[in-house]
C-alpha positions in Angstrom: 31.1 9.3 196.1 32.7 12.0 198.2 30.7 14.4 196.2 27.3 13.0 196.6 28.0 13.0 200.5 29.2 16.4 200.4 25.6 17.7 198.5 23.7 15.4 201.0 25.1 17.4 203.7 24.2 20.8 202.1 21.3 23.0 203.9 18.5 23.9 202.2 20.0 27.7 201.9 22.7 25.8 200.2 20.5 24.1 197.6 18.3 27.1 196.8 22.2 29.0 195.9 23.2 25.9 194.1 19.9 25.9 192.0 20.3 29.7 191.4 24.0 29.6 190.3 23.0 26.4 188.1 20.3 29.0 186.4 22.5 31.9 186.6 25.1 29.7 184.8 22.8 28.9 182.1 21.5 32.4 181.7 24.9 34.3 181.5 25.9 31.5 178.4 22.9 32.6 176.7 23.5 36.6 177.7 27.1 35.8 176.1 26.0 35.0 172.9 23.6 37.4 172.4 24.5 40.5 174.5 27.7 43.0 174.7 30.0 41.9 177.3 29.8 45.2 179.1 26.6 45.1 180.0 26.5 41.6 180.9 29.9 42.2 183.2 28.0 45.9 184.5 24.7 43.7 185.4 27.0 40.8 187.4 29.0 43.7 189.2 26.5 45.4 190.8 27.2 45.6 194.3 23.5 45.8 196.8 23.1 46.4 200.3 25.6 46.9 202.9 29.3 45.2 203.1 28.6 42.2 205.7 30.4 41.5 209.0 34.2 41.5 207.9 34.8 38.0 209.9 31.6 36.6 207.8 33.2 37.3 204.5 35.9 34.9 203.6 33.8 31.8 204.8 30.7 33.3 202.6 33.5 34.1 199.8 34.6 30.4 200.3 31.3 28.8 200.2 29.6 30.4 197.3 32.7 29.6 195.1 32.3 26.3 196.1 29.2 26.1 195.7 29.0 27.9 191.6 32.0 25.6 190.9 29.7 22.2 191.9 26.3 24.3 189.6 29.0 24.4 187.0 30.6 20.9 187.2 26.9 19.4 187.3 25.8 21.6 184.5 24.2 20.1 181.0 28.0 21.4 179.4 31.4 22.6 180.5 30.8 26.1 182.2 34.2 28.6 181.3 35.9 30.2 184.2 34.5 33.8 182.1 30.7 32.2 183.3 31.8 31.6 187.0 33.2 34.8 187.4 30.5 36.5 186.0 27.8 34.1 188.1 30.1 34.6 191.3 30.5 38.2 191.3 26.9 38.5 190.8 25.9 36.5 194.0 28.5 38.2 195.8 27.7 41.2 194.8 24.0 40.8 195.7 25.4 40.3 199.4 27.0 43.3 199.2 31.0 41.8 198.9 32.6 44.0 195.6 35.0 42.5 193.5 37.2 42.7 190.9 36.9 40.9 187.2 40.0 39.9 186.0 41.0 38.5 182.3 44.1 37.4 181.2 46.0 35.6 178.6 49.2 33.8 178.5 51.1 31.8 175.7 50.9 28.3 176.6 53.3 25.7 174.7 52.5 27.8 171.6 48.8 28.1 172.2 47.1 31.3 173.4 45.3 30.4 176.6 42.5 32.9 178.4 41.4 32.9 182.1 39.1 34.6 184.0 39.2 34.7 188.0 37.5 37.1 190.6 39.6 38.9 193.5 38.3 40.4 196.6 40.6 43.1 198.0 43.1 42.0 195.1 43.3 38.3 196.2 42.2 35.9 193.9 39.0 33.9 195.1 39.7 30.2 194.7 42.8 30.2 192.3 46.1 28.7 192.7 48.7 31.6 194.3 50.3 33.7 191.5 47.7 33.7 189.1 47.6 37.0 188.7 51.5 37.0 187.1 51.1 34.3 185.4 48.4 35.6 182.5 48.9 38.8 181.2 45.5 41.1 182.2 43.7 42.3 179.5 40.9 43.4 181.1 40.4 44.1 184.8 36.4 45.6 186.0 36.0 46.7 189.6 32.5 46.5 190.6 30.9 49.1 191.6 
């Protein structure tokens, strides 16, 4: 119920990024089966325009991960952290904020277990402190 108040009080710039990372979120799945990774993680870290204001950026940083991670949540199936990333660093990078992909894998109880996060100026975006030690990183793309 919380939730539903929360998207009732979004602005209509909100909705049109909500609907856009709910499409984006869709498309990269699709792109992922069907296309290399590299040129699906080239396309998402394309960096346009200018940097913004540096006081503007963590509250845009915060807000658009929000917002992706609601598109996702809501979405027809589970969205991976690998398509969130991707979908994040995409709108970000169309605001002109660069980031850094980051993969990693850890051994989990016996099972091997993948993650995917974003960092901006090598902090994680949205992820619980430490992240970063505790998967290995097997694959790290700065955008560009």
């Amino acid at each position: 119920m919380d939730e539903l108040r929360a998207l009732l009080r979004l602005s209509v710039r909100e909705w049109i990024v909500l609907g856009e990372a709910w499409v984006s979120l869709l498309g990269v799945d699709v792109a992922l089966r069907f296309l290399s990774f590299p040129g699906i993680q080239r396309f998402a870290a394309r960096v346009n325009g200018d940097h913004p204001a540096e006081g503007d950026v963590p509250a845009l940083i915060r807000r658009l991960h929000r917002l992706v991670r609601v598109a996702a949540r809501h979405h027809l199936y589970r969205m991976s952290c690998l398509r969130q990333a991707l979908v994040l660093q995409r709108l970000l990078g169309r605001r002109g904020i660069p980031t850094t992909l980051r993969i990693g894998v850890r051994l989990e109880t016996g099972d091997l277990d993948a993650h995917a996060w974003l960092e901006y100026e090598n902090v994680p975006i949205g992820q619980p402190q430490g992240v970063g030690e505790q998967f290995a990183v097997l694959k790290s793309a700065r955008a560009k």
